[in-house]
C-alpha positions in Angstrom: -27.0 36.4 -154.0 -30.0 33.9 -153.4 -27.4 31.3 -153.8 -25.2 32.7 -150.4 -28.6 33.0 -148.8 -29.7 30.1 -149.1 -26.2 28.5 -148.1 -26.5 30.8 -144.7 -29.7 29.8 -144.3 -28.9 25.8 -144.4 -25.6 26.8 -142.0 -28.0 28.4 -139.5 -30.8 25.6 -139.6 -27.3 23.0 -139.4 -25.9 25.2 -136.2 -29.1 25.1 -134.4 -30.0 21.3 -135.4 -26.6 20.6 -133.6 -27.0 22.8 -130.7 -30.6 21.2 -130.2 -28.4 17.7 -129.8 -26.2 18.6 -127.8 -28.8 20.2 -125.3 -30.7 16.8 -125.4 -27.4 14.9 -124.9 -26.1 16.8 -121.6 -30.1 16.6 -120.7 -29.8 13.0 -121.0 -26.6 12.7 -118.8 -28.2 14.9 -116.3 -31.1 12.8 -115.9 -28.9 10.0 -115.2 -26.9 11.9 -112.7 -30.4 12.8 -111.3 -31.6 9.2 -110.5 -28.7 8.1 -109.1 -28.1 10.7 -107.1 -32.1 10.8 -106.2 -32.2 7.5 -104.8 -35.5 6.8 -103.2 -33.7 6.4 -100.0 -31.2 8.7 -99.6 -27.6 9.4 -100.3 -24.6 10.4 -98.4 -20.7 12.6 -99.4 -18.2 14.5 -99.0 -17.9 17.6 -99.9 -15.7 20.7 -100.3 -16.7 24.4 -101.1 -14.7 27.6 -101.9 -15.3 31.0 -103.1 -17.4 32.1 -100.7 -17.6 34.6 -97.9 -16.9 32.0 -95.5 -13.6 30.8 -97.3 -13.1 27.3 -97.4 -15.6 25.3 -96.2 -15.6 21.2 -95.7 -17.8 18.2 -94.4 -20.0 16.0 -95.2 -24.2 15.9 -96.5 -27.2 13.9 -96.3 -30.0 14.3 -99.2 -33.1 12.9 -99.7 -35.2 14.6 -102.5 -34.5 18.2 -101.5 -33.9 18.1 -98.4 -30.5 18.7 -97.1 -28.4 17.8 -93.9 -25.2 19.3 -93.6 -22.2 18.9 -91.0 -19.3 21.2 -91.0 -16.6 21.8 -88.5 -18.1 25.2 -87.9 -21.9 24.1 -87.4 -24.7 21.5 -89.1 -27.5 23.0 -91.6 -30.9 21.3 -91.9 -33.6 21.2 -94.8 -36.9 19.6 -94.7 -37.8 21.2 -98.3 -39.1 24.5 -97.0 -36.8 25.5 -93.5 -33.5 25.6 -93.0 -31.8 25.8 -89.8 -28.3 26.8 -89.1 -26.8 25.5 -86.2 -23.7 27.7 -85.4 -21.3 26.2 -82.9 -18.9 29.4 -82.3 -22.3 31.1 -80.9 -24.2 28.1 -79.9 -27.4 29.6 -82.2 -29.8 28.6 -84.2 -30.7 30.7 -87.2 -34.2 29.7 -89.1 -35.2 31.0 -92.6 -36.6 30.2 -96.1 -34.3 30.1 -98.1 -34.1 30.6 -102.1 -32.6 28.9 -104.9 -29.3 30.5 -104.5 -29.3 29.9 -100.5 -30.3 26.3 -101.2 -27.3 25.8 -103.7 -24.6 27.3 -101.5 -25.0 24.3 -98.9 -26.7 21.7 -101.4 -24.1 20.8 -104.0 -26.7 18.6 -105.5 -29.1 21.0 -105.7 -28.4 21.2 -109.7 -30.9 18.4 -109.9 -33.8 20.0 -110.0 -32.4 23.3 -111.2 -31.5 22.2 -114.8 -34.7 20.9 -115.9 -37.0 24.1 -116.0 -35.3 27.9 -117.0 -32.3 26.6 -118.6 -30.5 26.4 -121.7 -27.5 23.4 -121.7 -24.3 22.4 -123.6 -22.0 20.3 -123.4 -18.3 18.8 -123.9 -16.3 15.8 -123.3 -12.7 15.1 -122.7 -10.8 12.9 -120.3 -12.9 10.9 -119.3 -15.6 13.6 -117.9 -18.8 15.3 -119.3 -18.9 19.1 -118.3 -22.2 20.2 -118.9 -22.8 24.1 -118.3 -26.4 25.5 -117.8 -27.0 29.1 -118.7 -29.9 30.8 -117.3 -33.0 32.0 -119.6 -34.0 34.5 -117.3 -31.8 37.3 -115.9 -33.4 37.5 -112.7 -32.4 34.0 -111.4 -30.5 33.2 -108.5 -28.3 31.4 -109.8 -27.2 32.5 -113.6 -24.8 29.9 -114.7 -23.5 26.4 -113.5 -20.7 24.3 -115.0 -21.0 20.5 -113.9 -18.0 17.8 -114.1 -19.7 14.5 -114.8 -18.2 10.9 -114.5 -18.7 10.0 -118.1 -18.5 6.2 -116.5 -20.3 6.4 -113.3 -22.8 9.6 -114.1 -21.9 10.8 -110.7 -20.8 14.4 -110.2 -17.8 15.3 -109.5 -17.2 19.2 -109.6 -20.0 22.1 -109.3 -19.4 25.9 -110.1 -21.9 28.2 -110.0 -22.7 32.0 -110.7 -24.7 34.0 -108.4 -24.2 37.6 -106.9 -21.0 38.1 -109.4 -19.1 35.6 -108.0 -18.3 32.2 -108.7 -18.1 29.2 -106.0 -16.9 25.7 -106.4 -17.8 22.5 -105.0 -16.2 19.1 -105.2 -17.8 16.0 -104.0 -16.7 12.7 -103.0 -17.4 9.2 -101.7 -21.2 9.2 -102.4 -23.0 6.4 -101.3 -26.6 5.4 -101.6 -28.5 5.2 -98.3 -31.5 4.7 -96.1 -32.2 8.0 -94.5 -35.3 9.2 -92.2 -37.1 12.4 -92.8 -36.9 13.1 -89.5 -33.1 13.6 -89.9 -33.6 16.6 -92.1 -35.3 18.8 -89.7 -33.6 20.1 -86.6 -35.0 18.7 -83.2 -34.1 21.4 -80.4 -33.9 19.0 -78.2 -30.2 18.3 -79.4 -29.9 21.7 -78.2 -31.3 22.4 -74.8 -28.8 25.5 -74.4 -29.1 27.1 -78.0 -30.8 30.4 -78.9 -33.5 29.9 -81.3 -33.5 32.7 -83.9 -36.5 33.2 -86.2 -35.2 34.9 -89.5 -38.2 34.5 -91.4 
């Protein structure tokens, strides 16, 4: 009897001795993926979203730390890292709020940068040619309770993001990212742009 113990004992410490590792090795690919894709100056893509309300939803994204510019065909969404305004064209308005982690994430497909490195537990596997790392929240309460992300195992750039939130899952793929020199000033809306839009205040 003290024999099988001890043998379950030494397959438990072996399980969790190799979970630890494999936590530390997608933690070491996302910290990669995190300084390339947080370049000092800015980066640019393409991206695509489904499984949301909205249906499909394309276009392309500035980021700079964590803030956020976002063109789509139906409007453009700014985020200086507290605001976000959402330019609608079909009604010509303007809707300003603060929004939360989850809110972030649905137009921020990079917003898994900061996310994974506090309230998260991580695995990870391998196979053609991709890491797909997959974060599981510690906490029920989070936004945003689980995210699977498709890394380049060559490049370290990210090419597929689903997330969990509300009981639904949504997808985002991302393309032709480039490295760039971007203002601040670009991630904040100037109403200016928009002599004719109505300005609402959802905060």
């Amino acid at each position: 009897m003290k024999k099988s113990i001890i043998t379950l004992a030494c397959a438990l410490l072996a399980a969790i001795t190799v979970g630890a590792q494999n936590a530390d090795k997608a933690k070491a690919v996302l910290d990669k993926t995190a300084a390339l894709v947080g370049n000092k100056g800015g980066a640019s893509a393409h991206f695509t979203m489904t499984g949301n309300k909205a249906g499909t939803i394309a276009g392309d994204i500035a980021i700079k730390g964590n803030k956020f510019k976002a063109t789509t065909a139906d409007g453009t969404f700014w985020y200086n890292g507290n605001t976000q305004w959402a330019y609608v064209k079909s009604t010509d308005e303007v809707n300003i709020s603060t929004p939360n982690e989850g809110q972030q994430a649905q137009m921020n497909p990079y917003s898994f940068i900061n996310l994974y490195k506090n309230g998260y537990d991580l695995s990870m596997t391998t196979a053609k040619g991709n890491h797909e790392i997959h974060l599981k929240a510690k906490d029920a309460k989070r936004k945003i309770k689980e995210v699977f992300i498709t890394v380049n195992s060559k490049t370290n750039l990210p090419s597929k993001v689903r997330m969990l939130q509300g009981g639904k899952w949504s997808t985002i793929s991302i393309s032709n990212f480039k490295k760039a020199n971007l203002s601040d000033a670009m991630f904040t809306f100037n109403p200016k742009d928009y002599p004719d839009a109505e300005i609402v205040d959802l905060r």
